[in-house]
C-alpha positions in Angstrom: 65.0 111.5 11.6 62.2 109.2 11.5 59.6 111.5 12.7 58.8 114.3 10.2 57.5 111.7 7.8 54.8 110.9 10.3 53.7 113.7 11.2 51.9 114.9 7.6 50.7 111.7 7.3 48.4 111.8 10.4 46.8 114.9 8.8 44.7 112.9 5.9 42.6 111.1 8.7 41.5 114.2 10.2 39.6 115.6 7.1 36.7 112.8 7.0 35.3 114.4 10.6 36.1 118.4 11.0 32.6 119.4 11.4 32.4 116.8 14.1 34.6 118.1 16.8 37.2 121.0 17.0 40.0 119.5 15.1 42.7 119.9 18.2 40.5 117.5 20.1 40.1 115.3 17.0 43.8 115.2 17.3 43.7 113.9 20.4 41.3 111.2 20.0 42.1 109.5 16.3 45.4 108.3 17.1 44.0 106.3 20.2 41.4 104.2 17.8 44.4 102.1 16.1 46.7 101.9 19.4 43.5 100.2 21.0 42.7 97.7 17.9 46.0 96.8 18.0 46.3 95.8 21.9 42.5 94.1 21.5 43.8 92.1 18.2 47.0 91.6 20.2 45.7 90.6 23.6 42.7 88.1 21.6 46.4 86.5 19.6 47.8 85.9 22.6 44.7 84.2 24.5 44.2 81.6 21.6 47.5 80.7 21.3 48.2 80.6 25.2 45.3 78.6 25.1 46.0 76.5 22.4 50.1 76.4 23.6 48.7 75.3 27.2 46.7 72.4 25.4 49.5 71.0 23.3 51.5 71.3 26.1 49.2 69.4 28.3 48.5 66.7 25.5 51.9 66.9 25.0 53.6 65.8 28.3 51.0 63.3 28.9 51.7 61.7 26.0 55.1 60.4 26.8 53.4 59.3 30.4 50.6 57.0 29.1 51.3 53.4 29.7 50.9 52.5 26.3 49.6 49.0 25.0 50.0 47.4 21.5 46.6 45.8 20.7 46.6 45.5 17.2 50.2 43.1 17.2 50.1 40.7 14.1 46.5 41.0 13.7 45.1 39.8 9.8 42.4 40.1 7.9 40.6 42.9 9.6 37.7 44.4 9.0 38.0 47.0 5.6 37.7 50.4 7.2 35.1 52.5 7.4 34.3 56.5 8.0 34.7 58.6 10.8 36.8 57.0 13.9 35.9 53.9 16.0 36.7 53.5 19.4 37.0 50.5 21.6 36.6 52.1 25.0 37.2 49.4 28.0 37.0 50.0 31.5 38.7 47.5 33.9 38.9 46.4 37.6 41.9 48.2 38.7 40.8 48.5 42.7 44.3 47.6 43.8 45.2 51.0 42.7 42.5 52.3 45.5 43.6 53.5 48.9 41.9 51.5 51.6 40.0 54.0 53.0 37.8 54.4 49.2 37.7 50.8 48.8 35.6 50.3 52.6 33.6 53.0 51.6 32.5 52.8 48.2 32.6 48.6 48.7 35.4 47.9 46.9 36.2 44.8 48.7 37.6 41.1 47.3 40.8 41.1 44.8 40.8 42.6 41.1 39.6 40.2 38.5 41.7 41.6 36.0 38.7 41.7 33.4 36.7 44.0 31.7 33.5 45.1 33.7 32.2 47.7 30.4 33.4 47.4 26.3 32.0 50.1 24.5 32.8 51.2 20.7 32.7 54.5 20.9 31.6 56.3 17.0 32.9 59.2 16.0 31.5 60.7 12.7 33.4 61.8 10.1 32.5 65.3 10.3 32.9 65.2 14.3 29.0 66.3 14.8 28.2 62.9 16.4 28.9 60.8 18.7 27.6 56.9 18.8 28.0 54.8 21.8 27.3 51.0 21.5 27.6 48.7 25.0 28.6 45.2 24.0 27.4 43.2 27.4 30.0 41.8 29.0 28.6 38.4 29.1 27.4 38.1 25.8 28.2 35.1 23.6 31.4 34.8 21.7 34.2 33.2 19.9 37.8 33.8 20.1 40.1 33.4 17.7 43.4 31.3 18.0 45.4 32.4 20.4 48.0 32.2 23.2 46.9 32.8 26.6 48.7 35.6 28.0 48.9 33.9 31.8 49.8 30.3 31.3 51.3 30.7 27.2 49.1 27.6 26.1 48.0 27.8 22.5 44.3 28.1 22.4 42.3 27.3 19.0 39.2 29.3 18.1 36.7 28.5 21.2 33.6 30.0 22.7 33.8 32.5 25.3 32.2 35.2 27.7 33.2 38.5 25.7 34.7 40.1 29.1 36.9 36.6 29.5 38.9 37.7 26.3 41.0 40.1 28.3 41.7 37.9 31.1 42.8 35.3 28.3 45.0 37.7 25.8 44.5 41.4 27.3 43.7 44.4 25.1 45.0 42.5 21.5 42.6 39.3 22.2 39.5 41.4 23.1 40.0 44.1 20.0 40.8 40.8 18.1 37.1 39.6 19.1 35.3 42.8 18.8 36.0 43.2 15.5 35.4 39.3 14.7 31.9 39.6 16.6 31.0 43.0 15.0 33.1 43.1 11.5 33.7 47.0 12.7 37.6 48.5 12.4 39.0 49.5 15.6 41.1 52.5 15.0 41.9 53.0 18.7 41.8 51.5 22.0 41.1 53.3 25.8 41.4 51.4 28.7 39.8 53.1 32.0 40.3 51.6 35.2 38.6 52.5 38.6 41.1 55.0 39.6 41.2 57.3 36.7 37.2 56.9 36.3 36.9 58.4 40.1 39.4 61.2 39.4 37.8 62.7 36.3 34.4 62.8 38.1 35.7 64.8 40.9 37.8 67.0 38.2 34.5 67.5 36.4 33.1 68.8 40.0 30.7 65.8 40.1 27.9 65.0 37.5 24.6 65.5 38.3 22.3 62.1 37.9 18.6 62.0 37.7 16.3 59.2 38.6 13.1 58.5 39.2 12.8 55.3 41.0 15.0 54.5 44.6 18.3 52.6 43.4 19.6 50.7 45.9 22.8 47.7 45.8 23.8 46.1 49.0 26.7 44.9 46.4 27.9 48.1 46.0 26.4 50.5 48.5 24.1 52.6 45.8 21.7 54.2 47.7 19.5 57.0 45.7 16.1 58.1 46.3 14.1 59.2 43.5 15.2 63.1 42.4 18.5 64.9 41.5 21.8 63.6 42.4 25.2 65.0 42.2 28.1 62.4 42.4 31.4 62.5 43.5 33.8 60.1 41.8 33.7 57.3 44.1 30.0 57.7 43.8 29.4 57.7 40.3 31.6 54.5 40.3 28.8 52.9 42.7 26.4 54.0 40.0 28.0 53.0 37.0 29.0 49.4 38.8 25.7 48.1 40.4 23.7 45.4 38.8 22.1 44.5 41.5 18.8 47.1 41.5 16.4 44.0 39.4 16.7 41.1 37.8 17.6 42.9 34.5 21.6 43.0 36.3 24.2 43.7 33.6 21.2 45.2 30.8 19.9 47.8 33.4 23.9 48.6 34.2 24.6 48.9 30.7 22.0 51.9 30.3 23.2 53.7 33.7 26.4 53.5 32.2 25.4 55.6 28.7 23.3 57.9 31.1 26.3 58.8 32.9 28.1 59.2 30.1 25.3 61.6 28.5 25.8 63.6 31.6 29.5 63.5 31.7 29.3 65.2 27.9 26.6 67.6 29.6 28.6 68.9 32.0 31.7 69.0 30.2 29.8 71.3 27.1 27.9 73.1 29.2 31.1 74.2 31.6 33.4 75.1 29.5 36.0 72.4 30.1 36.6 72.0 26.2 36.8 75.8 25.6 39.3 76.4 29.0 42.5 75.7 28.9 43.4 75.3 32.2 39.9 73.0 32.9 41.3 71.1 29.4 45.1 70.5 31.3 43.2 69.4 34.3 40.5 67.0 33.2 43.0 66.0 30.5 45.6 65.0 33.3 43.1 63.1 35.2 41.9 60.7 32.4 45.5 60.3 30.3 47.1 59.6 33.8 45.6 56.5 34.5 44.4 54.6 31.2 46.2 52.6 28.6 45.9 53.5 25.0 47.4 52.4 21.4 50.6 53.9 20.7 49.1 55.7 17.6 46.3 57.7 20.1 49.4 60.6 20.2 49.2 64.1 20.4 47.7 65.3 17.4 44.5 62.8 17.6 43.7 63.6 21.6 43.1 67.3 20.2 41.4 66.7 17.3 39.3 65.0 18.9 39.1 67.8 21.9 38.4 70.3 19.1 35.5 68.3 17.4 33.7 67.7 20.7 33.7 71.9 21.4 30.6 72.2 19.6 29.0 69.2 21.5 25.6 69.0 23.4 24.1 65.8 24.8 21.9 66.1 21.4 25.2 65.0 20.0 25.4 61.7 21.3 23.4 58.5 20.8 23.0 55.5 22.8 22.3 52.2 22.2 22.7 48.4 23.0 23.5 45.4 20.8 20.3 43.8 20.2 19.7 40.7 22.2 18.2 37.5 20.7 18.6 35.0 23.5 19.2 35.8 27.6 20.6 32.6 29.4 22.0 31.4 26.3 24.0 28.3 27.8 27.2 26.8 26.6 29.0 23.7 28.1 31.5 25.0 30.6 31.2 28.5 30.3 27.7 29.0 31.5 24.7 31.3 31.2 25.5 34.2 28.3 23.8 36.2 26.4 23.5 35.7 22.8 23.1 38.8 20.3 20.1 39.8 17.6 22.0 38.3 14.4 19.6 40.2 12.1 19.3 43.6 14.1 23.0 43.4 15.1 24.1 43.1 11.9 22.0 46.0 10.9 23.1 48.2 13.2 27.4 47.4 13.4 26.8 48.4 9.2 25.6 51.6 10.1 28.3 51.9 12.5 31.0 51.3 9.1 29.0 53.5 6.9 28.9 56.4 9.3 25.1 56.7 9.5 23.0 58.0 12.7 21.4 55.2 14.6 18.4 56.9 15.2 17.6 58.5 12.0 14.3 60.7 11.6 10.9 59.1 12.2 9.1 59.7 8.8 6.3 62.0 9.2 3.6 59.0 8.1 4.7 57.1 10.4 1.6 55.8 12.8 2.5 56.5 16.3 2.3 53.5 18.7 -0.4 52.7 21.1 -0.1 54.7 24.2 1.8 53.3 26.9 1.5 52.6 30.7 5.0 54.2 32.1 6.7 51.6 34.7 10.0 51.6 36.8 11.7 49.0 34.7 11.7 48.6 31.3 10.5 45.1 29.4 13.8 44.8 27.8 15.4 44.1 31.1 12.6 41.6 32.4 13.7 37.8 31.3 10.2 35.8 31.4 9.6 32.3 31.1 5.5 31.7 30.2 3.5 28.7 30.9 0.3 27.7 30.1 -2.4 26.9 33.0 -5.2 26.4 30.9 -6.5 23.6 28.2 -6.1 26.2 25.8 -3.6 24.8 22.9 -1.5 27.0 21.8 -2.1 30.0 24.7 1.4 29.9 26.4 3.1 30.7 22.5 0.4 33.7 22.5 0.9 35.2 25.7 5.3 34.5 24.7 5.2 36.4 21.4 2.3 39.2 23.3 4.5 40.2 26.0 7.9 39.9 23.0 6.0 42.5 21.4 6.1 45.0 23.6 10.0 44.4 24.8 9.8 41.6 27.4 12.6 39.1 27.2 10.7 35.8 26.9 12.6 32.8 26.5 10.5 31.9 23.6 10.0 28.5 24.8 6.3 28.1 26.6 5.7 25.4 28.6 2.4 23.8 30.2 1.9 23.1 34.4 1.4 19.7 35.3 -2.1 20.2 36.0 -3.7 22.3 32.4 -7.0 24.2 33.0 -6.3 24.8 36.8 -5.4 28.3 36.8 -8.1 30.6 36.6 -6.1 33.7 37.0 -3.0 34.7 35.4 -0.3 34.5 37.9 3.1 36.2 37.8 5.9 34.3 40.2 8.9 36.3 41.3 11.3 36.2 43.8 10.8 39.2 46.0 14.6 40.6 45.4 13.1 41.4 41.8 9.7 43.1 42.8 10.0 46.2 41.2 10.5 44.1 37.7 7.7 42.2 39.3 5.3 44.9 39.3 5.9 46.5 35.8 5.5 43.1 34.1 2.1 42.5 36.4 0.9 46.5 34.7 1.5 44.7 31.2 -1.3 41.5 32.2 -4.5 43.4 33.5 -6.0 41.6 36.3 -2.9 39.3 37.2 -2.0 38.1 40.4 1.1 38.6 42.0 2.6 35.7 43.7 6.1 36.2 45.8 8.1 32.5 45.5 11.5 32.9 47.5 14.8 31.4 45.7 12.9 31.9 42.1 15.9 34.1 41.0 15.9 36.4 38.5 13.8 34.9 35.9 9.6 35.8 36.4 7.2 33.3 35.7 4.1 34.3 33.7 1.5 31.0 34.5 -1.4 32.6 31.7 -4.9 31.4 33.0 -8.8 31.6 32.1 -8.8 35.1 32.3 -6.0 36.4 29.8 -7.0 39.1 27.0 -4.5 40.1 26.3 -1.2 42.1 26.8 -1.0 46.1 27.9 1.9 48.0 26.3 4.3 49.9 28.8 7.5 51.6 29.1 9.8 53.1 31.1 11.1 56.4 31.8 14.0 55.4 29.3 12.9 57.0 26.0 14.7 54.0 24.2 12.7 53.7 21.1 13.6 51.9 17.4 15.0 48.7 16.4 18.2 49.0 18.2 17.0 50.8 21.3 18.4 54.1 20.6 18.7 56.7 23.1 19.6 60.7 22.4 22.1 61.8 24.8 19.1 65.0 25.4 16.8 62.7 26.5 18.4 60.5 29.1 20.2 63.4 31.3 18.5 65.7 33.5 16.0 68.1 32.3 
């Protein structure tokens, strides 16, 4: 009964084309054009929501399986919140979840110290187009609010601390607690990565390739890389990402081999398709959520948002940087050596953190360019320098300190004179030989220097200024870091 209607109906579809073909094999062909628009439109439906089903899924049944962590208990006054979404991202020891077989050979050795080796606030803009990556070093200066310390339950008044010794002391709720007092910036959520989870993504990812143009080389951690292309395996990448041992820069120079990996992590995870495959998406997406700890509010619905917003990434799309340092060796009655922050440029760049602004906005086009640059293997900014004056020049030792502060050494700002003034003739740079490398790229900024090897110096280069000082040579390292806060574009640190 239903088929007479149907059949006049086909005939008014027919009349645009008669003079095209003989009508009986127009008949044969018309009908075909909706059946197949219908299976393409209905096979493309089912793809995006298989994939999109498979993802929820994923997210889904990982999200009842996340040990889950409640780091922002019966905190007050907080920072007022700003745009787009901060991060604290913290990756801890977690080696007693290695087998023994990865710990002997990636040099895993000695117990877990139940602390944070990397704090990162991760940025992500309001309009999910950027991504802004900040390394807080772990030994930097800080102060830690009242509190009771999680391991023996005394009650602790505000007291200075390392940064990384707030988790040992009050775990994920002390350290967010201290990040936020440090950097006034509103944590909306909290990651914790530990060694196992690190090494698993990597080798989900199918290793990420890692560039360099120096050897790196750690007897701590067994890092061994000659100068050209590398691709890492988890365990690996976890020997790169750990060692700060290569100079005398330590935990600085591990801080930006951390944000290169991560460029290259983003690389490889755009430029593969993992965001954009569902079944790449379930398995990366196990290997990371498996193993970390996260606020109870990082659900479901945030994981993809976020995982939708960071399809359209590139490494262009990220931005690195450091919190400006103002003091190295900064030392404070029974805590030790830290390192204490910028105050001015730290400030500065945490508010452009809360009002959702690039750190690395566009040079204007007036600006001068600087004064070419010799390129060395380590840069200034993670060479700690302590100058003295050898001559009976007053006032020389302050010149060469704020010379060589110019172009990104890390003097101590404090000069002093040798016993004997006016017996050096020739500016003489001490170092321990450990630190050569460092060594030689602080020599290339003091024309005509002389290199002298002093065993059991430590990290800390001398710079003795003599007769024959004119002045200080600008130079840089590969690192493109350039502005105030030492801002690196994920494009420029990764492999070209």
């Amino acid at each position: 009964m239903s088929r007479p209607p149907r059949q006049p109906a086909r005939t008014p579809r027919q009349r645009p084309r008669p003079q095209a073909q003989p009508p009986s094999r127009a008949r044969r062909r018309q009908p075909a054009k909706p059946r197949w628009a219908m299976r393409v439109a209905t096979s493309l439906s089912m793809v995006v929501l298989a994939a999109a089903g498979i993802g929820h899924a994923v997210v889904t049944g990982l999200d009842t399986g996340i040990s889950r962590v409640d780091p922002f208990r019966d905190m007050k006054n907080r920072p007022s919140a700003g745009d787009g979404m901060n991060i604290l991202l913290v990756g801890t020891d977690g080696r007693d979840k290695i087998s023994e077989a990865q710990r002997t050979k990636y040099q895993l050795g000695g117990a877990p110290c139940h602390c944070t080796d990397t704090i990162m606030i991760v940025h992500i803009s309001a309009d999910r187009s950027r991504a802004s990556i900040v390394s807080l070093p772990r030994d930097s200066y800080a102060e830690a609010p009242a509190h009771t310390d999680q391991n023996s339950g005394e009650k602790h008044r505000t007291h200075p601390i390392k940064l990384n010794s707030a988790y040992a002391e009050g775990g994920p709720n002390l350290t967010v607690r201290t990040v936020e007092h440090m950097t006034k910036v509103k944590i909306d959520h909290y990651l914790e990565v530990d060694f196992t989870s690190f090494m698993k993504t990597v080798d989900v990812l199918g290793g990420v390739e890692i560039c360099t143009t120096s050897p790196l080389k750690d007897s701590y951690t067994g890092l061994d890389l000659q100068p050209g292309r590398h691709q890492l395996n988890g365990g690996e990448a976890l020997q790169y990402v750990r060692s700060r041992h290569i100079d005398g820069a330590a935990d600085l120079s591990r801080m930006q081999r951390q944000q290169r990996f991560m460029a290259a992590v983003i690389a490889k995870a755009t430029s593969s398709g993992v965001l954009l495959n569902p079944v790449k998406f379930r398995d990366v997406t196990q290997s990371v959520l498996g193993s970390v700890r996260a606020d109870r509010s990082f659900g479901t619905d945030e994981m993809l948002a976020l995982g939708r917003a960071m399809r359209n990434f590139t490494p262009a799309s990220s931005e690195f940087a450091s919190v400006p340092i103002g003091k190295m060796g900064y030392a404070v009655p029974e805590i030790g050596s830290t390192i204490k922050w910028d105050e001015k440029k730290s400030k500065k760049l945490f508010q452009a953190l809360r009002d959702d602004k690039p750190l690395s906005p566009q040079q204007p086009r007036t600006a001068k360019p600087k004064p070419k640059a010799l390129a060395v293997d380590v840069a200034p900014q993670q060479i700690r320098v302590q100058v003295e004056n050898g001559t009976k020049t007053e006032g020389l030792g302050l010149t060469v300190d704020k010379a060589l502060r110019g172009t990104g050494f890390r003097t101590t700002g404090a000069p002093v004179s040798v016993k004997k003034p006016g017996s050096v003739p020739q500016t003489v740079v001490a170092y321990d030989p450990r630190w050569d490398r460092s060594a030689k790229s602080l020599a290339a900024a003091l024309p005509g220097c002389r290199l002298k090897p002093v065993n059991g110096q430590g990290s800390l280069l001398k710079v003795i200024a003599g007769a024959d000082y004119k002045g200080v040579q600008r130079v840089q390292a590969e690192d493109p870091y350039q502005g105030e806060f030492g801002v690196a574009k994920g494009d420029e640190v990764v492999c070209n």
